[in-house]
Structure formats: C-alpha cells, structure tokens
C-alpha positions in Angstrom: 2.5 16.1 9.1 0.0 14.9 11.6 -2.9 13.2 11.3 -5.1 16.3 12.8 -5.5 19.7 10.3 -8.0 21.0 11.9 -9.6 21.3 15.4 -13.2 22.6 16.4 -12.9 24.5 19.6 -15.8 24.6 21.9 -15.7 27.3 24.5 -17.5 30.5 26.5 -18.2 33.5 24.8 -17.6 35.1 28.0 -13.7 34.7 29.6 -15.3 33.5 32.8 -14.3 34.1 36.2 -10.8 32.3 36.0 -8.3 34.2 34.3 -6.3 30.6 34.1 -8.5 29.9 31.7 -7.9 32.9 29.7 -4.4 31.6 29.8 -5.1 28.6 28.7 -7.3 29.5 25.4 -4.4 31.7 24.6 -1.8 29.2 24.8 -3.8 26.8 22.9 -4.3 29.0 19.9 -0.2 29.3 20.0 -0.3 25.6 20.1 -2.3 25.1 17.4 -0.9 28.0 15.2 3.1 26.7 15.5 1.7 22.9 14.9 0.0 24.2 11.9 -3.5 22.8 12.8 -6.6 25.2 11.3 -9.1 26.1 13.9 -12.7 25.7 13.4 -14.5 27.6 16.0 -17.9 29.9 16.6 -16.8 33.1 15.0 -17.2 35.3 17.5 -14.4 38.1 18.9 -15.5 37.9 22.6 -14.6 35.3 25.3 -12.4 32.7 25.2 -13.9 31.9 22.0 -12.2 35.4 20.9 -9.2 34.7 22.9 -8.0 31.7 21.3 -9.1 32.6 17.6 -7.0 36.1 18.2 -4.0 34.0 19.4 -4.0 31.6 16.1 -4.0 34.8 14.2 -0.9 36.2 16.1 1.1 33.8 15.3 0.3 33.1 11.9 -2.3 30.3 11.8 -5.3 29.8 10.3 -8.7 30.6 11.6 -12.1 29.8 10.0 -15.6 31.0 12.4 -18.2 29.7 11.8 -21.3 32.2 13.0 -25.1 32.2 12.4 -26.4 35.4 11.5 -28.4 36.4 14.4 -25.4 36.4 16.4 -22.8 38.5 14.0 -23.4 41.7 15.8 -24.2 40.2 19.4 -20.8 38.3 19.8 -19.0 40.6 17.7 -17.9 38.5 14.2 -14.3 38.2 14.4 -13.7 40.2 10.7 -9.8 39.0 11.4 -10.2 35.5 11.1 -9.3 34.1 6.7 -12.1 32.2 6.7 -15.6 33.4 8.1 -19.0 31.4 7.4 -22.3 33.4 8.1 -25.1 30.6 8.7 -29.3 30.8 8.7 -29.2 29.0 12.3 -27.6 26.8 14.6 -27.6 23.7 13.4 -26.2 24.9 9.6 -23.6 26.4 12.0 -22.8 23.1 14.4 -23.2 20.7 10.7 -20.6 23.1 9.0 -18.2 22.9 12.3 -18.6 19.2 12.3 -17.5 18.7 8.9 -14.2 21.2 8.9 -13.1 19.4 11.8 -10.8 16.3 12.4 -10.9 17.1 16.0 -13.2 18.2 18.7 -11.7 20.5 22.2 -14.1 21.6 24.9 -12.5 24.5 26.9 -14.2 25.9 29.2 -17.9 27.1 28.7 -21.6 27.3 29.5 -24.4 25.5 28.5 -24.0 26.8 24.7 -20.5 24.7 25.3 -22.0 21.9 26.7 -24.6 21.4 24.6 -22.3 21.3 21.2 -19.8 18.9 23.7 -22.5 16.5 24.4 -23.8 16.2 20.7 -20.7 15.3 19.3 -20.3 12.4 22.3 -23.8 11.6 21.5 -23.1 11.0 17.8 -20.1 9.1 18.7 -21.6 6.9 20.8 -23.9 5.8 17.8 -21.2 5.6 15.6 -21.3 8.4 13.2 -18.0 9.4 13.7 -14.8 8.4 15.4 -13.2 11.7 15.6 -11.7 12.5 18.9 -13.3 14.2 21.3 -11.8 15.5 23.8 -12.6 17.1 27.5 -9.9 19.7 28.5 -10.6 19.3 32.5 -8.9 22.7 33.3 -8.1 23.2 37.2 -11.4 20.6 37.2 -13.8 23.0 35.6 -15.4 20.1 34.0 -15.4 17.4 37.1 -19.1 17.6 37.7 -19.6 16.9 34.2 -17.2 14.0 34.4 -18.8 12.5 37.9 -22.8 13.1 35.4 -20.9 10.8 33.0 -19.6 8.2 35.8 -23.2 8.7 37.3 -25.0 7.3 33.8 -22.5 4.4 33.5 -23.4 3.1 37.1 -26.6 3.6 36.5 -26.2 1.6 33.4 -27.4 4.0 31.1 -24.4 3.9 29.6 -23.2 0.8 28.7 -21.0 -1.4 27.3 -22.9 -1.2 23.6 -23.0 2.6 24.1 -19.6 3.4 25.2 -19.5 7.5 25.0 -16.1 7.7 23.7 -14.2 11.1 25.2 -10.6 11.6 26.2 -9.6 13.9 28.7 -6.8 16.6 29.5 -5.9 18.4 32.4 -3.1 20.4 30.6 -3.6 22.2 27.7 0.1 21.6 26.6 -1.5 17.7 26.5 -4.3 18.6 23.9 -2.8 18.3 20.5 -0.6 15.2 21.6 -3.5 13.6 23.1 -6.0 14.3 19.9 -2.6 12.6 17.5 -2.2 9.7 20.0 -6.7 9.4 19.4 -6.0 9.9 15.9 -3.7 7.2 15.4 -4.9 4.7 17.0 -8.4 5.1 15.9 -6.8 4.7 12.4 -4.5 1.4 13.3 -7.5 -0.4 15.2 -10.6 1.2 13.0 -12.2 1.4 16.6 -12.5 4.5 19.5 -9.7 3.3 22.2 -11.4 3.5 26.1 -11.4 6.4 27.4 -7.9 7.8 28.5 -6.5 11.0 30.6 -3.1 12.3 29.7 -2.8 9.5 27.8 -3.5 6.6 30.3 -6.7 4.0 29.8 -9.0 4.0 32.8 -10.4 0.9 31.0 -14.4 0.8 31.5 -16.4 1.6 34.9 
C-alpha cells in the first residue's frame, strides 16, 4: 500500500473551454479509483469537479464531497458519492477537506480553485503541514500562475526561509507517482524536497 489514501482535488465547477481537461479529470478519477486512493473533493455534480468524482464512482472507488450548504442546490450535491459532508460555510468546508486529505491536486479551475491552491501553499510555507501539494500544469493552464510564483521569488518575496513548497505535473498519468515520490521522501528526510516537475528538482531560483 502507498503512502497516499486520500487526495483532495481542487478543480472548476464548470468543465471549461478545453475538453482535454475534461479528459483529464476523468482519467484521474480512474487513476485514483484502480490505485485505491479516496477522493476528498467539493461535493458538487457539475464541472470537472463532477467529472472526476463521477469517474471514481465508476470504477469502484471511494468518494467523499465535502459541500457547504448554500451551495447544495447551486452545484448540484453529488447524492452518488459514500460519503457526503454538508458544512455552515467555507472554511468548515476547506478545514474538513484539509484534514481527510494526505494529498493536495489542483486541476484546472477559477479563482474558487486558486484560492483553496494558494492557502494550502501558504500554510505550507509556514510549516503547518508538509503534505504534498501539487500543480497539475495541463497543456500549461497554470503557467501564468507558475511565472506569479517565479515573479515573487525574484522579487524576493519569497525566499529562501519561506520556500512555497509545490510540485508540478504536466501529465495526469504523473500525479499519483509524483504525490508517492513527495510522500516518501518527505517521510525519509522529515523536510519538503525543492520543488520538482515530473519528478526532476529545479533546485531554487
């Protein structure tokens, strides 16, 4: 068995204007479902948040959606999924995700996407957690992200102390490798390795 059980997915509730990306949140649900890794996700039924929670279910994983309760009706609960978690607000919601989860994946998204992403790199980068966290860069969706990122480290405003520690995957057939590879060496080394894509360090800008 791995070291990763369970992996929050971060994604749009919309299916964007891509339909790679569709692809791609499909696939990853049949990744996670035949690895038997639990997904912790949003708990809606539309988008690729719907996509890949419908694609755990079909092939026999386990899906737990986490929802608050303003939003049951508006992204349309996913009543499939074996676990479902109705919350007072957003950050019971984003607390509950945090703590199911060995893992965090950002797929594609907007800025509700984003905005969970960049907490958990925030909280990272203080230390309050050295779960991985990774970036999956699909056909570059998330390069002007990446250059903001490279941007604040030659700036300075990230530094060396305050090393945002993300990993990064262009493939989604990468993902789950890359999140064990994290896993494991986090665990050996009781420290974030630098930040890597498909597995290689860039070492620090």
């Amino acid at each position: 068995m791995g070291l990763i059980k369970s992996v929050c997915v971060y994604c749009g509730s919309g299916l964007g204007r891509d339909p790679r990306h569709e692809a791609a949140a499909r696939a990853f649900g049949e990744i996670l479902a035949k690895n038997g890794v639990s997904l912790v996700y949003g708990g809606g039924g539309m988008g690729l948040m719907g996509t890949v929670a419908r694609s755990v279910l079909e092939h026999g994983g386990h899906v737990t959606g986490i929802i608050p309760d303003f939003l049951v009706n508006r992204e349309f609960m996913l009543e499939e999924a074996q676990e479902h978690i109705v919350t007072k607000d957003m950050h019971e919601r984003k607390r509950l995700m945090f703590e199911k989860a060995d893992a965090f994946v950002a797929l594609p998204g907007g800025v509700g996407t984003l905005e969970e992403l960049v907490e958990q790199l925030t909280w990272a980068q203080l230390g309050q957690h050295k779960k991985p966290i990774l970036i999956a860069n699909l056909n570059g969706y998330w390069e002007p992200l990446l250059a903001m990122l490279d941007h604040m480290t030659a700036y300075a405003f990230i530094r060396e102390t305050l090393w945002v520690p993300y990993i990064i995957a262009e493939r989604i057939e990468d993902v789950l490798p890359m999140l064990e590879k994290e896993a494991a060496e986090v665990l050996e080394a009781g420290e974030r390795p630098k930040r890597t894509v498909a597995g290689t360090p860039l070492g620090k800008m």
